[in-house]
C-alpha positions as CSV (number, residue, x, y, z in Angstrom):
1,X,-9.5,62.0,-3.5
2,X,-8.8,61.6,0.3
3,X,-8.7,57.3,-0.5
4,X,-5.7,58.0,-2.8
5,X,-3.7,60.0,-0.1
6,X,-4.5,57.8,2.3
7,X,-3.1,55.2,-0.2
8,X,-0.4,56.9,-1.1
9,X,0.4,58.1,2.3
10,X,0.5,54.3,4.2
11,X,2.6,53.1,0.8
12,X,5.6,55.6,1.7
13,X,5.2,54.8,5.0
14,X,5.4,51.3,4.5
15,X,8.4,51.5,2.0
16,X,10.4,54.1,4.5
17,X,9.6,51.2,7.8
18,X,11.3,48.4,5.4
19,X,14.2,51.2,4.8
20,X,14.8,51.3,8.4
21,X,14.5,48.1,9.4
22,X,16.9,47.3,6.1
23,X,19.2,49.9,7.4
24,X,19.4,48.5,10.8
25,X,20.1,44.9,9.8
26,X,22.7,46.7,8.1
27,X,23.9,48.7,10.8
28,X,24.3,45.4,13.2
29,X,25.9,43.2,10.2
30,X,28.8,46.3,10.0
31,X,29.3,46.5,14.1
32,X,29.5,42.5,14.4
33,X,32.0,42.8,11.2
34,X,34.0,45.0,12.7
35,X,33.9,43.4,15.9
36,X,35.4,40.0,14.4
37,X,37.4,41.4,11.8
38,X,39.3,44.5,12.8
39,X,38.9,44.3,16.5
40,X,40.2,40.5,17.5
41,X,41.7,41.7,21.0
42,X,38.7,43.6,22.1
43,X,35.3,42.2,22.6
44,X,32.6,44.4,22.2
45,X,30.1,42.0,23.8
46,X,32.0,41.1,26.8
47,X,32.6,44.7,27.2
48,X,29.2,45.7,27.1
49,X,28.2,43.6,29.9
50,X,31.1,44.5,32.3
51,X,29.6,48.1,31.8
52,X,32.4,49.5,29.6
53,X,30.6,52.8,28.4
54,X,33.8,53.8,26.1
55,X,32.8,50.7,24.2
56,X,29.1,51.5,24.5
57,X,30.0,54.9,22.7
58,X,32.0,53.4,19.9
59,X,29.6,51.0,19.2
60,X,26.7,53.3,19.1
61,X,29.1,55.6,16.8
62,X,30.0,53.0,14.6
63,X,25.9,52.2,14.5
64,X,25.4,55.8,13.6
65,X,28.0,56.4,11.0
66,X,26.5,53.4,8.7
67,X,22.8,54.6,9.7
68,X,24.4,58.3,7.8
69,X,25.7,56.5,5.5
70,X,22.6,54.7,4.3
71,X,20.3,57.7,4.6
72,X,22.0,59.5,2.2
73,X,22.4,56.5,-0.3
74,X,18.7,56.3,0.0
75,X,17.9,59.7,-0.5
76,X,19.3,59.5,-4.1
């Protein structure tokens, strides 16, 4: 009995670590989409590392909303 929930247990968490990990590949594809696509005068990167922190927000809220987004697409 405790082998199968052990089993069991290390299966989900496997399956929910290559959820996240999905979801964060994800996450970066949308930001560096949106960075090239909808945002051609602003760029995010060169922002970042002049120390912009209103960019830093709106990428980290853009990274956020997707992460939302895929949670509850996973969930079913």
């Amino acid at each position: 009995m405790q082998l199968e929930f052990i089993t069991a247990t290390l299966f989900n968490l496997g399956i929910n670590l290559i959820y996240t990990v999905l979801a964060l590949f994800i996450g970066i594809i949308a930001l560096i989409t949106i960075d090239k696509k909808l945002l051609r005068t602003v760029d995010i990167e060169g922002e970042l590392k002049n120390g912009n922190i209103a960019v830093s927000i709106f990428a980290s809220t853009i990274l956020i909303f997707v992460a939302i987004i895929i949670s509850f697409g996973l969930k079913g």
